[in-house]
N, C-alpha and C positions, 0 to 999 in steps of 0.2 A: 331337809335342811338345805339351804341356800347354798352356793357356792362361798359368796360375804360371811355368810355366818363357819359356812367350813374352814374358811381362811382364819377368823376369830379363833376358834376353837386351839388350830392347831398353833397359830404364835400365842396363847397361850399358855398351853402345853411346855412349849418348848422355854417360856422366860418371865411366864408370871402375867398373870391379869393388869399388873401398873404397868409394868415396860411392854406388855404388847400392846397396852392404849398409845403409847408414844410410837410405835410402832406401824399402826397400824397406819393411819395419815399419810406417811409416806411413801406406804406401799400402793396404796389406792389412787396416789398424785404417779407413779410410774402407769400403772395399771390402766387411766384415766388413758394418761398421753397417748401411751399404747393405743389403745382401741380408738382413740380419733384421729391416729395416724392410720390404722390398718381396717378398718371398719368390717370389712369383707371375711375378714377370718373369723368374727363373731358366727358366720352363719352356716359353716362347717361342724355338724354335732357331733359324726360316730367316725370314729378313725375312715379311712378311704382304703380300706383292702380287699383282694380278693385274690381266686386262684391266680390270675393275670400276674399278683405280684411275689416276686423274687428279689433277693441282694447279695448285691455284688459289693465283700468287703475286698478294700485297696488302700495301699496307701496312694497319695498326692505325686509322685515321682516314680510308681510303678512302672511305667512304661516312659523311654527317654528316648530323644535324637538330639541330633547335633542343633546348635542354635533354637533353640526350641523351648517355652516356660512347659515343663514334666504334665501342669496341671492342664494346658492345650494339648499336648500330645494324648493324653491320655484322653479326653472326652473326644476328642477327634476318632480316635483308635475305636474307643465303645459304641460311638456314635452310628460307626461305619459294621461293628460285629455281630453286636448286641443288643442294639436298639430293641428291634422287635421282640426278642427274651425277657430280655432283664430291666424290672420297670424301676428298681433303687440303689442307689449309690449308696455306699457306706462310705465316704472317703475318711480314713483314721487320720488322727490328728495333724492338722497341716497348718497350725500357726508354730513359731517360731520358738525353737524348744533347745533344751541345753543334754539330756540322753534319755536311755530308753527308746528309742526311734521316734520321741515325737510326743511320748507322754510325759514328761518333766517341761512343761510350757513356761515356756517367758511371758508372753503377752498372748492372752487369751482373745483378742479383738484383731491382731493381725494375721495376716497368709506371709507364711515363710516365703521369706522375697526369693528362694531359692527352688520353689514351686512355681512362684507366680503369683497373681493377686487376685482381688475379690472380684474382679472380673472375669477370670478366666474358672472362678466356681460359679459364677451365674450363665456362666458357657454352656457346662456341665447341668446345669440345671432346666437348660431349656431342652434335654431329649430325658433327664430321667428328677426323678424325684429322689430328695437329696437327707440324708441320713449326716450328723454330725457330732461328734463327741464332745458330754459336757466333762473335762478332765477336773472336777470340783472337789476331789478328795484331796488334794496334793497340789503345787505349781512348785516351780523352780525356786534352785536358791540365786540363781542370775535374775528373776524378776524383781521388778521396780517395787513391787510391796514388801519384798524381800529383803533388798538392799535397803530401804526404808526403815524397816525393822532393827538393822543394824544398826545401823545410826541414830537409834532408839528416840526416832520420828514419832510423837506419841501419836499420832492418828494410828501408825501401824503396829503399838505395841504389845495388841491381842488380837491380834490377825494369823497368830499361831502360838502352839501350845508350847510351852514352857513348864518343866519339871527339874525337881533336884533329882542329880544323878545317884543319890540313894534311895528313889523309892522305889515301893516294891512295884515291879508292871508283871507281876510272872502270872497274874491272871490273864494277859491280853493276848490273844489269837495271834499269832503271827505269818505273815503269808510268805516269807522270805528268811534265807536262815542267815539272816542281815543284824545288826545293832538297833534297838527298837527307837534309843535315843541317838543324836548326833550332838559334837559337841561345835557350840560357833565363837565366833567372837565379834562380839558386838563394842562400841566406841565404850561402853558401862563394863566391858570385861566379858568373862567368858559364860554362857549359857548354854543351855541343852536344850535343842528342840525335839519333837515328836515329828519321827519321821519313817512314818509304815513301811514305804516299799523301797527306797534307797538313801544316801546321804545329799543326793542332789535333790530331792522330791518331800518338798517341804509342807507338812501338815496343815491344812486348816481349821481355825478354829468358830467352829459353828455356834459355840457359845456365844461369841460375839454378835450381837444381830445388823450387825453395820458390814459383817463378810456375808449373813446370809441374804441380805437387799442388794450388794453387787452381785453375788452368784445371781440371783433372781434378774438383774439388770440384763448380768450376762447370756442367760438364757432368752430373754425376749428381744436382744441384739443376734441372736442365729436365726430363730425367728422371722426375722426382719431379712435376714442375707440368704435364705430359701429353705431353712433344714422344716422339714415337716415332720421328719423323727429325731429325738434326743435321745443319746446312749448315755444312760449315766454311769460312768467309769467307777471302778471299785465303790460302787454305793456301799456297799455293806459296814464300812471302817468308816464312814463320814463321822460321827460323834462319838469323843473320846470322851472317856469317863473314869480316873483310877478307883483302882478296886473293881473295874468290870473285867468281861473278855474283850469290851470295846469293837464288838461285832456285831450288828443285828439289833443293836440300843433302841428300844423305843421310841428315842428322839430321832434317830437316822429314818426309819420308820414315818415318824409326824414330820421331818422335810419335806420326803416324796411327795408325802399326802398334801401336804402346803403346796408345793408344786403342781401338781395333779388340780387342788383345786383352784389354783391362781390360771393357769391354762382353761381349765376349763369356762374363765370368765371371757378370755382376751383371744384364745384362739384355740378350741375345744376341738380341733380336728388335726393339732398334731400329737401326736403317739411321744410318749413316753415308753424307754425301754431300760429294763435294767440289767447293769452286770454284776452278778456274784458266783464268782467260783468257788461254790461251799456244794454239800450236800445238800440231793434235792428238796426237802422236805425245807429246809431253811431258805434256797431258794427260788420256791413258788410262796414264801410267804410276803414278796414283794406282787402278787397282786390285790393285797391287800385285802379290807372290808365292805362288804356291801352299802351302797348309800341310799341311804332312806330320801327317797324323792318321791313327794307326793305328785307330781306335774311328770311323771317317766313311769311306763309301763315298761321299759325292759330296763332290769336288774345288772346294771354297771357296780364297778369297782372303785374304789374311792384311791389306788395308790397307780403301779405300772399297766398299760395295758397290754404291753410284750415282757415276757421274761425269757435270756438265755437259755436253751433246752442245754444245760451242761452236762447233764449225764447221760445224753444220748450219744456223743464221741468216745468215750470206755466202752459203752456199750455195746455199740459198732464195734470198735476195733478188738475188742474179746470176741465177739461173735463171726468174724472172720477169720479169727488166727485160730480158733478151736473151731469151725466149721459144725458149732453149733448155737444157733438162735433163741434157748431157753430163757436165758437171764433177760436178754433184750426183750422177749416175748412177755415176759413174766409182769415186768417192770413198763411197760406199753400197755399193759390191758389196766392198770392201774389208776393210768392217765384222767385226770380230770382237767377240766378249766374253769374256775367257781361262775364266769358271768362270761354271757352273750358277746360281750363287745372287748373281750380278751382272749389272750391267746399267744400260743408260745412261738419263740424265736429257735429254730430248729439249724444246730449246725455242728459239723463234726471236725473242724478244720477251723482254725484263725491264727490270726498274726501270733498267738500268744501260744499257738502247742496247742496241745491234749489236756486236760485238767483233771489231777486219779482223786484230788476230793468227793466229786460227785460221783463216785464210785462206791466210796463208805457206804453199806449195809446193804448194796445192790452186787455186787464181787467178795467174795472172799479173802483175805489177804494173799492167800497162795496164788489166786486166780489176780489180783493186784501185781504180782511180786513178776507174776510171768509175762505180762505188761512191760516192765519195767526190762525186764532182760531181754526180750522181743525187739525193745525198742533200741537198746544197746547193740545186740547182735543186726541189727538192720544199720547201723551206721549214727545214731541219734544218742541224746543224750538225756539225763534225767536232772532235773532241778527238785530242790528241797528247800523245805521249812521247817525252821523252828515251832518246838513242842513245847510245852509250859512245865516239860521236868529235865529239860534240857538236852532230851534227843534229837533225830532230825527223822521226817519220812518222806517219802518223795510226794511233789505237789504238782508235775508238772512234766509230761512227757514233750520233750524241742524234735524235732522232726518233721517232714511234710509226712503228709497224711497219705499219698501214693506210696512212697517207701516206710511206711509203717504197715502196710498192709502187705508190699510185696518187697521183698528180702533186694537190694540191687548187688549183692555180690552171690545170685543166683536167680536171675531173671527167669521165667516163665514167659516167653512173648507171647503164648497161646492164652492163656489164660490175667496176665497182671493189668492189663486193660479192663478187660473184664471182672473180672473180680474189684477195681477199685468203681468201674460205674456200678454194678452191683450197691458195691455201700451207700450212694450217691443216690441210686435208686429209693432207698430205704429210707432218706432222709426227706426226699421231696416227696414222699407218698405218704407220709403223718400232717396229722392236723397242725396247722400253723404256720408260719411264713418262714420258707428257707435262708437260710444265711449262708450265702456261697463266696469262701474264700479263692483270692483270685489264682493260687496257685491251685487247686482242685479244677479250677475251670481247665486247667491246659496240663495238668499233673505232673505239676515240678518234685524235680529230684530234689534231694539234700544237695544244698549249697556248703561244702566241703571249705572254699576260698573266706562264703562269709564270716565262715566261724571263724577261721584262721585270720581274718582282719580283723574282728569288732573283739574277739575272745569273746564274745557271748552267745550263750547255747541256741537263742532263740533266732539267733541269726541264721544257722543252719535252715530256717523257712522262712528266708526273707527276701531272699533275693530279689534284684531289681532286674527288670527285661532291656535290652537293645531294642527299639520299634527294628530295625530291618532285620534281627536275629530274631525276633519272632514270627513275622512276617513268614520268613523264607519257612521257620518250622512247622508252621500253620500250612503252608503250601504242599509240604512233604507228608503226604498219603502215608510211607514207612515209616513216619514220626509218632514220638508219644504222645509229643504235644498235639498234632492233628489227630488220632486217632482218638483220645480222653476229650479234644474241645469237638468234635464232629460228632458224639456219643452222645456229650451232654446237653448238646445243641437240639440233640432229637427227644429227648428229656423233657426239654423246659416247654418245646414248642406244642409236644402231645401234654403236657400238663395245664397250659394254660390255656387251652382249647376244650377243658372241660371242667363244669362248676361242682363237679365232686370232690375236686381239689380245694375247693375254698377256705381262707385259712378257720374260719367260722362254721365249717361243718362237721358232720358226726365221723367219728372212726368205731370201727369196731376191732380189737384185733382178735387172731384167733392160734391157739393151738395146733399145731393139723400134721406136725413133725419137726424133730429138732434139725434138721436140714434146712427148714423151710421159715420164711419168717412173711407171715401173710396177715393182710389188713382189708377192713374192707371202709372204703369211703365214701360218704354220701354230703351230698347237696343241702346247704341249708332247708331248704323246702322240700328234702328228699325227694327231687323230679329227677336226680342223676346219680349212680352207684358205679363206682370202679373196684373190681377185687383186684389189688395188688399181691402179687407173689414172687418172692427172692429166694431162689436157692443160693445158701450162703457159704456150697461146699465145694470143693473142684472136684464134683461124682453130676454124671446123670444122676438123676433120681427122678422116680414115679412116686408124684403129691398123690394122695389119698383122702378126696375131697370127703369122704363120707361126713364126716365130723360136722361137716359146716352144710350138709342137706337143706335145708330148712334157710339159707340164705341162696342156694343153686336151685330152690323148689318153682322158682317162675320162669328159670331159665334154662337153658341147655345150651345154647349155642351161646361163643363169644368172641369179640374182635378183641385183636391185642392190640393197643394204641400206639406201641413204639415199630412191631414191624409188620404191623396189620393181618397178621396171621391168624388163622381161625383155628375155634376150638368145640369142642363137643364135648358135654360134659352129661350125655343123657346116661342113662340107666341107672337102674340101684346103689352102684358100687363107681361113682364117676372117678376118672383118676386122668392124672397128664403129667407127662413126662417130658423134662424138661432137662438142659446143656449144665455141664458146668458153669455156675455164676451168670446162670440166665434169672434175668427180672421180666415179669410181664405185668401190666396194666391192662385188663380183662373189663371190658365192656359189654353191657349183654346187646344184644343182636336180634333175637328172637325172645317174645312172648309164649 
């Protein structure tokens, strides 16, 4: 099937065979323009990854000096760090927004003039490649379509959902233990909008096909301004439907794939990535169906070709606090990727906390519950959502990811270093492309001040840096910060110097002790294998290779990549003995 015909298909789908033929015309009059402006991006087929790349999520004012636009300071800062590391930019949303930190956007086409401007992201984009959020579930109630609406401007008077405040919504999934409707007032009197995740964060309505040719506009104007990856923010809630759970809709579904295949006409070599913080099973079903392509020998996906690994952060962080690796192991050997040219988004850390959804039927609730009091007793707090029988259960652990792993009103300096590269380890040694949040790079504490200004829980992992307060801590050898960024720096450099890592290649994982959580990674064309091993406990312990014979049967001897240390793994019975929260990246050496 065509790309044109896939595009048919899906506006279909989504509004009827009449109204997608009207439809259709003015999507191919953008599409047109598009590609005889950018002609060059036609000839980019399969995403552009490889072990080489990592990302670096940030916000746009991360890092600050005096007189200074946040969005300069900061690509200066990377430019000067991280270059040679970190080949993608995630910058989170940096156009001009009314809360949430950025996700409630006003205008989706500008840079917060309090950042900086669209020059100083094409700054940024000349040392790395540039990752950008399409915020399309939601926009502000301060935006101009918004205010439009108001004033019951008819061009914008289905540009959002509208319900009476009796009906029933107690099917609808809720990700916040918020009001699902909001009441407004508009110049005709009072109305109730749909409004998922706050009262300023106003729904859109995808029914309308005149919101989903701007969203499309909008996405081929980032496009245009350098993003070669698109995050698509809360995709999962994109179409509302009463009488659904309004999650996971098959028309939210036929968007993607509208996208997916509207991209793949105009500029088929940038990545689509999606976010849902649900259980995994729900979502990896955003990489979608196989496409029937007579003209392609290799087997691609018709919807995201990254999906968030969301339940690899529970996993992690259970698997450290009980200083056993089963669950995680269990749930990693399970691991598939339907098609060649996909592949998951690997990260344990983000702006947004811990997520205990993608935990469901991988943890326990007891093993949940302890999570949740872990993260209390470490200084963090827990966020909840509404249930559809009018309970609440927690959806969201707020904390940095270094003090959920290491207690700070009982530091371990021997080991809390350690132990959080360790996790870190464990995350860049799986198949797929890392997502590295920017406080994991330098392992920021809980921000204690931020919570106490903004009252909101996710601020305690938000904090913003001083450039010469970081500086000097990077400087200081006895720092957490230098000690976590000079670890991870040795990480990325041994990782990306060898194509076992590639996010496109095989893993194996293996059983071999619940101390131990071991993988073994190979090379697309299998020319290169790395055995990765984490001990995940604060004990020495002696790994008991026997298990895995039969992958050590070519080898004996091996280089560790992170401290180049040798190893011997001959005889019958091979074993090695290894530090508290030592990780090794095992290379063979001899034939």
């Amino acid at each position: 099937m065509t790309s044109t015909n896939r595009i048919t298909k899906h506006l279909n789908f989504l509004y009827g065979e009449t109204r997608a033929r009207q439809i259709l015309p003015l999507l191919e009059h953008k599409l047109s323009n598009f590609s005889d402006r950018h002609p060059q991006l036609r000839d980019i087929t399969n995403p552009k990854l490889s072990e080489k790349d990592s990302v670096l999520i940030t916000y746009g004012d991360q890092i600050n000096e005096p007189g200074a636009a946040p969005l300069k300071t900061l690509a200066e800062f990377l430019a000067k760090e991280i270059q040679d590391l970190i080949t993608i930019i995630h910058i989170l949303p940096f156009y001009p927004y009314s809360s949430d930190d950025g996700f409630s956007v006003i205008d989706y086409r500008q840079v917060d003039p309090d950042l900086g401007t669209w020059r100083d992201i094409t700054r940024l984009g000349k040392n790395f490649r540039l990752m950008f959020d399409a915020v399309i579930n939601h926009i502000s109630r301060q935006s101009e379509w918004f205010k439009n609406y108001l004033q019951t401007d008819e061009e914008f008077q289905d540009y959002f959902i509208t319900v009476e405040p009796d009906t029933d919504l107690s099917m609808v999934v809720r990700p916040r233990a918020l009001p699902l409707m909001t009441p407004v007032e508009t110049v005709d009197g009072k109305r109730y909008v749909w409004t998922t995740f706050s009262s300023d964060q106003i729904d859109l309505n995808y029914a309308n096909p005149d919101v989903l040719l701007e969203i499309i506009d909008l996405l081929l104007f980032y496009i245009e301004n350098g993003a070669e990856i698109i995050r698509l923010d809360a995709i999962a809630y994109l179409w509302k439907e009463v009488g659904t759970s309004s999650i996971h809709l098959p028309q939210t579904h036929h968007v993607v794939k509208l996208f997916r295949a509207i991209l793949d006409v105009v500029a088929p070599g940038v990545i689509l990535i999606t976010e849902t913080n649900v259980p995994h099973e729900e979502n990896i079903s955003y990489f979608g169906e196989p496409l029937n392509e007579d003209d392609s020998s290799i087997p691609r996906g018709d919807e995201a070709q990254m999906v968030y690994q969301f339940s690899l952060a529970p996993l992690v962080l259970h698997t450290f606090l009980t200083g056993d690796s089963r669950a995680l192991t269990e749930w990693a050997r399970s691991l598939v990727v339907p098609f060649s040219t996909a592949t998951y988004f690997n990260f344990i850390a983000s702006h947004d906390g811990i997520g205990i959804r993608p935990a469901e039927g991988l943890l326990s609730q007891e093993e949940i519950q302890a999570l949740t009091e872990r993260t209390q007793e470490h200084g963090g707090q827990v966020s909840y959502k509404s249930n559809s029988d009018g309970t609440q259960s927690a959806y969201e652990l707020n904390i940095t990811l270094f003090d959920a792993l290491n207690n700070p009103h009982n530091p371990q300096p021997d080991l809390d270093v350690d132990r959080f590269l360790a996790s870190q380890a464990i995350m860049l040694s799986l198949a797929g492309v890392p997502g590295i949040y920017v406080h994991s790079l330098f392992g920021s504490r809980n921000c204690y001040s931020c919570y106490q200004k903004s009252g909101r829980a996710r601020s305690l992992n938000r904090e913003k840096f001083k450039l010469a307060n970081l500086e000097a801590a990077l400087l200081d050898p006895e720092s957490n910060t230098s000690q976590v960024f000079s670890g991870y720096k040795q990480l990325l450099q041994a990782r990306k110097e060898n194509s076992a890592f590639h996010p496109f290649g095989a893993q194996k994982v293996f059983a071999i002790g619940d101390q131990v959580f071991a993988v073994l990674r190979s090379s697309p064309r299998n020319e290169h294998s790395i055995l990765c091993l984490v001990n995940v406990s604060p004990e020495i312990i002696t790994i008991d290779l026997t298990p895995i014979t039969s992958v050590l049967a070519q080898y004996h001897k091996w280089t560790d990549l992170i401290t180049h240390q040798s190893f011997d793994t001959a005889g019958d019975q091979p074993k090695l003995t290894v530090q508290a929260y030592q990780y090794l990246w095992l290379s063979p050496t001899e034939v």
